[in-house]
N, C-alpha and C positions, 0 to 999 in steps of 0.2 A: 445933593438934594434928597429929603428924607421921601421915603416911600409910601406912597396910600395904605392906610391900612382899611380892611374892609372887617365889617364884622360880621358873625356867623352864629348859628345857633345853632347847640348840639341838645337834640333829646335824647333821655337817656334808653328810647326805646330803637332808636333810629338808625345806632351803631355810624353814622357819621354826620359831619357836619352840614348847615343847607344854609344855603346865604342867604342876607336880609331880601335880598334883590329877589330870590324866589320864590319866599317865603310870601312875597309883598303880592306877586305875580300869582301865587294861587289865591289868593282871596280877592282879585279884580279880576274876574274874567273879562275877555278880548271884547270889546263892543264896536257894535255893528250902527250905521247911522242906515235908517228909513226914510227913501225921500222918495215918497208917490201922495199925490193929491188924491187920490182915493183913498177914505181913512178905513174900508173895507179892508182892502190888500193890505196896507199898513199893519192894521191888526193883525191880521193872520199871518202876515211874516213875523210881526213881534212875538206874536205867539209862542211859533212852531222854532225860531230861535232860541227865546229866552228856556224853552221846554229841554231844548237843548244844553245850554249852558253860558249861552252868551248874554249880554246885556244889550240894552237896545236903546239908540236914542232916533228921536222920529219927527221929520217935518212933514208938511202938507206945501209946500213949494220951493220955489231954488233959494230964493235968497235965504229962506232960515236955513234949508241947508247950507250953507254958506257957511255962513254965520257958525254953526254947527260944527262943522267940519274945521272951521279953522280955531276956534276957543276951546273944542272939545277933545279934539283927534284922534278921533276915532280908527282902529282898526280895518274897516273896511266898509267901503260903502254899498247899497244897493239902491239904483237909481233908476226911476221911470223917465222916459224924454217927453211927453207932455206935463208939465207942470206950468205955475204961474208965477211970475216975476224972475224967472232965469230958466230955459227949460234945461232939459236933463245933458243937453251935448256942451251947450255953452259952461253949465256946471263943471263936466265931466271936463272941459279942454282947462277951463279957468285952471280948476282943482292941479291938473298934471302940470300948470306950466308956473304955479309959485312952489318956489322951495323949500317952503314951510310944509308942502302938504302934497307934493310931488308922490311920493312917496306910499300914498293911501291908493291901495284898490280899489276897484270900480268893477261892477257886476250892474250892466245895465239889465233892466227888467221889465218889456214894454212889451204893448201888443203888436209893434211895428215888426215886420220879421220876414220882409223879401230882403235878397241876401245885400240890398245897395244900401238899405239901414243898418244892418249888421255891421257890413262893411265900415259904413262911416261910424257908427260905439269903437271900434277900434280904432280908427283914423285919430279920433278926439284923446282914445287914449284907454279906453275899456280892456279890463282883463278877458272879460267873460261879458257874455249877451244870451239871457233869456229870453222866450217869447212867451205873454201872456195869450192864452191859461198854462199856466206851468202846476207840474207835480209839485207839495208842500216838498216832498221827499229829495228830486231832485235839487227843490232852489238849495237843501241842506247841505247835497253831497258838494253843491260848487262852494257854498261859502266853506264849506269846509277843506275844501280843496287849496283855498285860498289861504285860511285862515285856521290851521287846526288846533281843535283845542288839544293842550298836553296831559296825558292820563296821571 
């Protein structure tokens, strides 16, 4: 059986070769799906993301995230648990338990934050549980924590 061949691109500044696969991977940075009905917050995490380096796709409730999250897929989510038409735990369980999309992080981010909410964002399947008001700075350090961009 003949062997894949992969192609590569050598610049002649660069002293060696970098695959297409890389090459593909620095011009799409990692995107982040926003799913809080408040389009305040939304903004301002797209914000303090994109400032960052990330790209951002953003719903105002469960089902576009859904919807989102499985035709898009995204790198990592961040999710408020009040939302309208799916809230944020029913999302969050869906999301972990199909195979197509098992796989995507979850950073809940809600003003819920006695520890039996926290508790259950994990139960459903959450990496990470903020509580609003949160530092722009911190929500950075977790998605990054998550999801770090490569220099």
């Amino acid at each position: 059986m003949p062997q894949p061949t992969t192609t590569e691109l050598t610049f002649s500044d660069a002293g060696m070769p970098w695959a297409v696969e890389d090459w593909s991977a620095a011009l799409h940075p990692p995107t982040v799906l926003i799913a809080d009905d408040d389009e305040d917050i939304r903004d301002l995490i797209a914000v303090k993301l994109r400032a960052a380096g990330y790209h951002t796709l953003e719903a105002g409730d469960g089902r576009t995230a859904m919807a989102l999250a499985v035709n898009e897929r995204p790198h990592l989510v961040l999710l408020d648990i009040s939302m309208p038409w799916l809230d944020g735990l029913g999302f969050c369980y869906e999301l972990h338990s199909s195979p197509q999309t098992a796989d995507i992080p979850v950073i809940i981010v809600s003003s819920r934050g006695a520890p039996a909410d926290v508790d259950l964002g994990h139960i459903v399947g959450a990496e990470d549980y903020l509580v609003k008001p949160f530092s722009p700075a911190e929500l950075l350090r977790r998605v990054q924590r998550l999801l770090p961009l490569d220099d």
